[in-house]
C-alpha positions in Angstrom: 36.9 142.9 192.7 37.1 140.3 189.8 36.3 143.7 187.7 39.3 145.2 189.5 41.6 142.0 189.1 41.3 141.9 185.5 42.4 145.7 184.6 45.4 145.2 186.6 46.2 142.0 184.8 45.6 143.9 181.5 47.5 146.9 182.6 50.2 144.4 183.6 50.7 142.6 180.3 50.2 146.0 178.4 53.5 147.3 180.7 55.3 144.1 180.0 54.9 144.7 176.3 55.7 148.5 176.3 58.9 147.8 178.5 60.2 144.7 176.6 59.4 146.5 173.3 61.2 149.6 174.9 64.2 147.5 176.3 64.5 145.5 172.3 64.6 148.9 170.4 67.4 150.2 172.4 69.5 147.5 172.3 69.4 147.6 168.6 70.3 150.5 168.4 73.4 150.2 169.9 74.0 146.6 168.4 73.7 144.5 171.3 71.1 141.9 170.2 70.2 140.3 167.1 66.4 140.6 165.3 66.3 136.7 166.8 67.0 138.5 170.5 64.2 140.8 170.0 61.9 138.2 169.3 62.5 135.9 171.8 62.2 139.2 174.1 59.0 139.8 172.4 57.4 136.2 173.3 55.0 137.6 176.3 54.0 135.9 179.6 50.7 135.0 178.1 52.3 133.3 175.0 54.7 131.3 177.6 51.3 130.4 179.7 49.2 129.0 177.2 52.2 127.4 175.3 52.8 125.5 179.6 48.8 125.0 179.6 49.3 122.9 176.4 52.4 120.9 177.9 55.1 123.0 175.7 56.8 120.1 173.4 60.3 119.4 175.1 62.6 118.5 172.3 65.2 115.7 172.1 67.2 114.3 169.3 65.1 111.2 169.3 61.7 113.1 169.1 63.7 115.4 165.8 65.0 112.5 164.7 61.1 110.4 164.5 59.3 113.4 163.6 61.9 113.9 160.3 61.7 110.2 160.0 58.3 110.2 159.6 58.3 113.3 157.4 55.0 114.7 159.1 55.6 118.2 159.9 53.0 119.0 162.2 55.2 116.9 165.3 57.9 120.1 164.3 54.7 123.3 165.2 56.4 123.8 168.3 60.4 123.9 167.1 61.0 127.0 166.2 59.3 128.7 169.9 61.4 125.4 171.5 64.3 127.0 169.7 64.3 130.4 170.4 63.2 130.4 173.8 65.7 128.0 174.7 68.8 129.9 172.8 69.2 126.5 171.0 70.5 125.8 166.7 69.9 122.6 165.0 73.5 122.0 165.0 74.2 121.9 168.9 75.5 118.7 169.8 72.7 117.7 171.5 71.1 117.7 168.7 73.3 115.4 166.8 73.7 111.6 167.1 77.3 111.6 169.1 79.0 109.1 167.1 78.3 109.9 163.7 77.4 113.8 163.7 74.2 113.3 161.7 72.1 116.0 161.9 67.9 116.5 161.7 68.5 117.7 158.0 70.6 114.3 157.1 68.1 112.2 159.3 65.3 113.8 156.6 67.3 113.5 153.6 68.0 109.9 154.1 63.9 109.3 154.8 62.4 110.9 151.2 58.9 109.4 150.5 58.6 109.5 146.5 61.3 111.6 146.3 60.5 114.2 148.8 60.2 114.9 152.5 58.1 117.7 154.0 60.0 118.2 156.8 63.1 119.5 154.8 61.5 122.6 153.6 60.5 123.8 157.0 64.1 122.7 159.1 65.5 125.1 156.5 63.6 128.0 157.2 63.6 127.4 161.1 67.2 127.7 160.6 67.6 130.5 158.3 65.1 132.5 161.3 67.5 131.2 163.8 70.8 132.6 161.7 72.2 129.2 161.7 71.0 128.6 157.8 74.7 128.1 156.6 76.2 125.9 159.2 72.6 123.8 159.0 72.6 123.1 155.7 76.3 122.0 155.1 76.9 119.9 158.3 78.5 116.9 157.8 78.6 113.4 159.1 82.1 113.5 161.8 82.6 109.4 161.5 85.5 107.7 159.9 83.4 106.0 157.6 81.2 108.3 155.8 83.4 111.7 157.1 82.7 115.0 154.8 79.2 113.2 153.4 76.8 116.0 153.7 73.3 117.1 152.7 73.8 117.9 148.9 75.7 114.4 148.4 72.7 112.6 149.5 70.6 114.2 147.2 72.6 113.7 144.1 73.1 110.0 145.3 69.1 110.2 145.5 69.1 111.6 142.2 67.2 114.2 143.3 67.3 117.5 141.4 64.5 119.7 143.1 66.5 119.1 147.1 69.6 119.8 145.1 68.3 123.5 143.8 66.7 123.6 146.9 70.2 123.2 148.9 71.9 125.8 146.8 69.8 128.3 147.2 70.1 127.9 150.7 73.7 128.1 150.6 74.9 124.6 150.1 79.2 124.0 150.0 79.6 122.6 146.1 83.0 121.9 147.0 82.1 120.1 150.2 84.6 116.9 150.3 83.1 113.3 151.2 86.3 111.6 152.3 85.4 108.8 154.5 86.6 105.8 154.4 83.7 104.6 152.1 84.6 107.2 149.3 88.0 106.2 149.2 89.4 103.5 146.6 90.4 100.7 148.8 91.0 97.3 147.5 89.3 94.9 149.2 87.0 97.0 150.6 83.2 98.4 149.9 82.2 101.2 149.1 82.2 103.8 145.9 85.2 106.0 145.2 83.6 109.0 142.7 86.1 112.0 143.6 84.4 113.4 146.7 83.2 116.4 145.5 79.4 116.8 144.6 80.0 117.6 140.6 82.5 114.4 140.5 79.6 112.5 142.6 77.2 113.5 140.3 79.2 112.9 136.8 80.3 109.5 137.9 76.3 108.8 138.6 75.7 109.6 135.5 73.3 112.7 136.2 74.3 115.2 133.5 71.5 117.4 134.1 72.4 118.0 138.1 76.3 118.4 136.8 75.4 121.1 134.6 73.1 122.6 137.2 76.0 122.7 139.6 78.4 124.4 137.6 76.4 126.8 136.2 73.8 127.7 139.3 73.2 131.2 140.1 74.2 130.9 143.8 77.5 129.0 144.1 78.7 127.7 140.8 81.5 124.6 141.0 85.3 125.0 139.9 84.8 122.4 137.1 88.8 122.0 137.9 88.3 121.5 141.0 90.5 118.6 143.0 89.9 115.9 145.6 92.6 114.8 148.1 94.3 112.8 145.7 94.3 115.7 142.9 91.9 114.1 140.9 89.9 116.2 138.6 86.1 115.0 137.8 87.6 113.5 134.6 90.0 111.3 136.5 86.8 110.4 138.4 85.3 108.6 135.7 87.9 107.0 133.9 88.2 105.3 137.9 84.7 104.0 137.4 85.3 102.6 134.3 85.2 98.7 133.7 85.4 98.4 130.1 81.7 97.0 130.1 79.1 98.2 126.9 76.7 100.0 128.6 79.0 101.7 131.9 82.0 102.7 128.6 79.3 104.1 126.7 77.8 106.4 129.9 81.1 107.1 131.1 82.6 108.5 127.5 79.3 110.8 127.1 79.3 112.4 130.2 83.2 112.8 129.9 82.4 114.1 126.4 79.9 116.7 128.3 82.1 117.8 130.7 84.6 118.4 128.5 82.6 120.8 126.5 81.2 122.4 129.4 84.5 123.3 130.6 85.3 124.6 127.3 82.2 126.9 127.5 82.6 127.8 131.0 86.5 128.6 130.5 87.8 128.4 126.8 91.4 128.9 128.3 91.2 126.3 130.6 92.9 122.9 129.4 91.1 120.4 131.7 92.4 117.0 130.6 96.1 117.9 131.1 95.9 119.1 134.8 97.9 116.1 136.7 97.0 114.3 139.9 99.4 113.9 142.8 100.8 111.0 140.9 101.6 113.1 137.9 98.6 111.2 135.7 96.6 112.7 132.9 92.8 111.3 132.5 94.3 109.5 129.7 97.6 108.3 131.5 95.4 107.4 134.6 93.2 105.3 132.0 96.6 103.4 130.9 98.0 102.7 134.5 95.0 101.6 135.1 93.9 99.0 132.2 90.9 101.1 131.5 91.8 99.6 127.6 87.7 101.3 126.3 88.0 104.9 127.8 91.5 105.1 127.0 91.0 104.2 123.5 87.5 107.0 123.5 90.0 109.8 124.3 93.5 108.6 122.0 90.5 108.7 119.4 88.1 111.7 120.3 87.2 113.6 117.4 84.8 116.2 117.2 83.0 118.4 114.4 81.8 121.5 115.7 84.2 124.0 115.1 84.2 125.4 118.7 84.8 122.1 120.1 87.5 121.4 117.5 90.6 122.0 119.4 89.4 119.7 122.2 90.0 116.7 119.4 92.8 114.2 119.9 91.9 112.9 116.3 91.6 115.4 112.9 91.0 113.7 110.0 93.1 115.4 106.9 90.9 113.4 104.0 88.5 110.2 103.4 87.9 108.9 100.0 85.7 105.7 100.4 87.0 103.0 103.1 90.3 104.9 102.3 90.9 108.3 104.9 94.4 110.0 106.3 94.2 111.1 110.2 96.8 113.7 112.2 97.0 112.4 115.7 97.8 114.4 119.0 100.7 112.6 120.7 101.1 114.7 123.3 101.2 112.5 127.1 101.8 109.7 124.5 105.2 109.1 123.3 108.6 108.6 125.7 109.8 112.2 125.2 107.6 113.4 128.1 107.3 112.0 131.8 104.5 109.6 132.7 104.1 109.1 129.0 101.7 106.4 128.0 104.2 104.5 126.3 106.4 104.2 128.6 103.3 103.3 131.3 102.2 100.5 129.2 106.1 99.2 128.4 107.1 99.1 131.5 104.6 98.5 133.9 104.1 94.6 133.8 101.1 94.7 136.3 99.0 96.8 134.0 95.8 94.8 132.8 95.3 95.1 129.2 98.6 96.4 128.5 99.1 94.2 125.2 95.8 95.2 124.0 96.3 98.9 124.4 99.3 98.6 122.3 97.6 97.8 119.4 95.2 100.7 119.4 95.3 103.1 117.2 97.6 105.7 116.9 100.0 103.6 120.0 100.0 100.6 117.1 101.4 102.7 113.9 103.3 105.0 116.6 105.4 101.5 117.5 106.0 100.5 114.3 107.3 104.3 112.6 109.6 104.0 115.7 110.8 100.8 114.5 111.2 102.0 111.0 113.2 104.6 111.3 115.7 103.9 114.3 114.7 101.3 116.9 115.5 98.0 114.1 118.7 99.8 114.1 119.4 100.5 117.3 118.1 97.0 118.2 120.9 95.4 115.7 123.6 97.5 116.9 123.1 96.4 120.8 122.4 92.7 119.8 125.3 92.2 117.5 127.8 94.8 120.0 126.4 92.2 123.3 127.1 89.2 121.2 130.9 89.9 120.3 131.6 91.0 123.9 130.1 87.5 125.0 132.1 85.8 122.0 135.4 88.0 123.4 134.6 87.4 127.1 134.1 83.0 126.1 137.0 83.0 124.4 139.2 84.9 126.6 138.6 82.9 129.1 138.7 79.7 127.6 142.4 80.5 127.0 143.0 82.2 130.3 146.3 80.8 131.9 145.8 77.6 134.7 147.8 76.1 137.2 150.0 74.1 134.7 151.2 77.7 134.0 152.6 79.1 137.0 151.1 81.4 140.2 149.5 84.6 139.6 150.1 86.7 138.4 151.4 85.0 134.7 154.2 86.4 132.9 153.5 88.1 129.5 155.0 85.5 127.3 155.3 87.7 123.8 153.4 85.0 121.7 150.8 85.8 118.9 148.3 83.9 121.0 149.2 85.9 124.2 148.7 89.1 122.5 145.2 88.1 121.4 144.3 87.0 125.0 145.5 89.6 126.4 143.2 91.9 123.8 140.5 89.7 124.5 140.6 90.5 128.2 140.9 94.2 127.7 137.7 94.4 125.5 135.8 92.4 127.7 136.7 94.4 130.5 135.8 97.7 128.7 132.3 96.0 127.0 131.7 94.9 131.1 132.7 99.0 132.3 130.4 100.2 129.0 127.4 97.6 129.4 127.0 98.8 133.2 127.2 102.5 132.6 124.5 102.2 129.5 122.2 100.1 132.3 123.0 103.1 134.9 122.0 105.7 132.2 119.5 103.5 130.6 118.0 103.1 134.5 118.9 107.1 135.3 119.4 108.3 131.9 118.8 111.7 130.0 115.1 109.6 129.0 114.0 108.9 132.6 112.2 105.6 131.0 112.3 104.5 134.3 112.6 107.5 136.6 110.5 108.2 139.9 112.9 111.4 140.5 114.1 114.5 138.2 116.7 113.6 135.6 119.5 115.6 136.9 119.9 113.1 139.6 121.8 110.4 137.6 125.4 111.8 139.0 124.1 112.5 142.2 125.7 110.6 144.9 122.4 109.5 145.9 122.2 107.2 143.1 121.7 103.8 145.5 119.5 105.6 147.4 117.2 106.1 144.6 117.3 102.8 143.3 115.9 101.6 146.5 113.0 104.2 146.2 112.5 102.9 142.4 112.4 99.6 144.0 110.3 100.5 146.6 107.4 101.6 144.2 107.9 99.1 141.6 108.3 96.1 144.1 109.4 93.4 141.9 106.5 90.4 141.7 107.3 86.7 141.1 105.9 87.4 137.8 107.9 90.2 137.2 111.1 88.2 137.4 110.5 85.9 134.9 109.6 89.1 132.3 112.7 89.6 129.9 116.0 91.7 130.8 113.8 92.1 134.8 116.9 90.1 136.2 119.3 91.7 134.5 118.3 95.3 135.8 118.4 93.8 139.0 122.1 93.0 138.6 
């Protein structure tokens, strides 16, 4: 009997095998199940058996979550069998904390043991055997507060280059945004602002090695122009780092020197430091709006000597002889001519720390004074002595106007010498008045836009008031703003 008993369990098992096996190869073939199917098809009674004699490992996000803690990844044997006999990926929600959307893989990342967690190694390949690789590896946290941070931004915060190849090859997003409120530049508020993107994160951390890994990787290389939600390239990154310290200037210039000669490399027609933000800044316009007085004099002074990094100079030097030398200077983003210049940043934006310093760097210092040379002092002259005679006109006109002793309004001409100068008197003050407000208006709207939020073209638009108020509305007027020179009298 037991004889008996135990060919018909064999015979059993040996008919479950055929038939699933069977059943598995003809759903392939006509594409109704996946290899992942098949397997879990595969799994036979007595695997299931022994796996309920050994009281099968039921797992929760709290056991994933100790067991990747812990970095020990014997507590993860049974995960993948779990897995697939349950129809379950890493990413289901159950397996995520609910409030934060942290998965297993950022649970490990954040618990590294000298740099390295065992567990990482093997949640990536249960994934990649459960086709869920991609989604896995470049889940995100879901919170308001670290929202977008995902597994490769941990790993170049933990300056970790071996998890950071590691990600890429297993498909890692480069251009995966970090965009919580802890990556944003909020005054008043912690956390680190570095351009959300994983090169930026990486440049502004000063990790040169991982930057160049990430744009030049064999799997997913990084758009070295690429832009965060506010437009800002990875150069406009780290002049917002900046603090005109020693030792953070002289990290911040060499890796902004790097990247700049990457990009050249990468793509010579690519002109990296003029591509704009959403405010229409430059790296170096950003770097004067923002006071950032040591980067911004590093790139009004770049210069460099190999000839195929030649044309990404701001500085050429024509001669030296001794002390003595002659330099041309690239003024382009510079002078008032263009839009968002940096003169007309540091000239009129009285909030701007460091402004007076910045003006006496080089070229900005002997840019200023040619300009006074050869037509400001003039111009200057002209407008003083043309606002003093209308002041002298407009005194004496009405220090001779006609009172009460003289009659009602309005006065008779009385066809006196004196009359006829009073009466001239009153004219040109008038006109100077009519011509003194329209040069404001075109000074505040004018052809040069010194102070223009909007295109040019509107100064004879009839929306003229209504831009004003915007002007005023971006350049809200401090108390010490109205004590700065000729401030109340573009008010009036």
């Amino acid at each position: 009997i037991c004889c008996n008993y135990c060919i018909y369990k064999f015979s059993t098992k040996i008919s479950r095998y055929i038939m699933t096996t069977k059943m598995c190869w003809i759903i392939q073939n006509v594409g109704l199940a996946s290899p992942r199917f098949c397997y879990f098809r595969l799994l036979s009674s007595a695997s299931i058996g022994v796996r309920a004699e050994k009281a099968f490992k039921i797992y929760s996000r709290r056991r994933l979550f100790d067991a990747v803690a812990q970095g020990d990844p014997s507590d993860l044997d049974d995960l993948f069998l779990y897995l697939m006999e349950t129809m379950k990926n890493l990413t289901d929600d159950e397996f995520k904390e609910p409030d934060t959307g942290k998965t297993c893989l950022l649970k490990a990342m954040l618990n590294l043991h000298n740099g390295w967690n065992d567990t990482i190694p093997l949640l990536l390949d249960i994934a990649k055997k459960t086709d869920n690789l991609k989604e896995f590896v470049n889940a995100e946290y879901t919170d308001g507060y670290y929202k977008g941070q995902t597994a490769l931004h941990i790993a170049i915060e933990r300056r970790n280059y071996y998890l950071v190849e590691l990600l890429l090859k297993n498909g890692a997003d480069v251009h995966a945004r970090a965009h919580g409120e802890f990556f944003q530049n909020i005054k008043g508020r912690p956390g680190f602002y570095f351009g959300e993107l994983p090169l930026s994160l990486a440049a502004c951390t000063n990790q040169l090695n991982i930057a160049k890994y990430l744009l030049e990787n064999p799997f997913q290389p990084a758009d070295i122009a690429a832009q965060d939600s506010m437009g800002n390239t990875v150069l406009h990154a780290l002049v917002e780092i900046a603090d005109n310290t020693e030792d953070n200037t002289k990290f911040v210039t060499n890796v902004y020197n790097e990247i700049l000669v990457l990009g050249a490399r990468i793509n010579p027609t690519l002109k990296l430091e003029e591509i704009p933000n959403r405010r229409g800044l430059t790296p170096l316009t950003l770097a004067a709006k923002a006071g950032k007085i040591q980067v911004f004099a590093y790139i009004l002074r770049r210069e460099m000597k190999a000839p195929e990094c030649r044309h990404l100079s701001r500085k050429f030097t024509e001669w030296a002889y001794g002390p003595v030398h002659s330099s041309l200077y690239d003024l382009s983003s510079i002078d008032t001519c263009e839009k968002n210049s940096v003169l007309e940043i540091i000239a009129y934006s009285s909030e701007t720390p460091n402004r007076h310093e910045m003006l006496l760097v080089e070229p900005l210092n002997q840019l200023l004074q040619d300009k006074w040379d050869r037509f400001v002092k003039h111009l200057f002259y002209f407008n003083f002595f043309t606002y003093t005679a209308h002041i002298l006109i407009l005194t004496v006109a009405a220090y001779f106007r006609p009172t009460k002793k003289d009659g009602v309004p309005p006065f008779p001409l009385r066809h006196t010498t004196s009359e006829y100068f009073r009466v001239a008197g009153e004219i040109l003050s008038i006109l100077g008045g009519v011509y003194f407000f329209f040069r404001g208006v075109r000074h505040f709207r004018g052809p040069f836009c010194m102070f223009s939020p909007v295109p040019c073209d509107s100064t004879h638009s009839p929306l003229l008031p209504l831009s004003q108020l915007k002007y005023f509305k971006h350049r809200r007027p401090s108390l010490k703003a109205v004590f700065t020179d000729s401030y109340s009298e573009l008010l009036l």
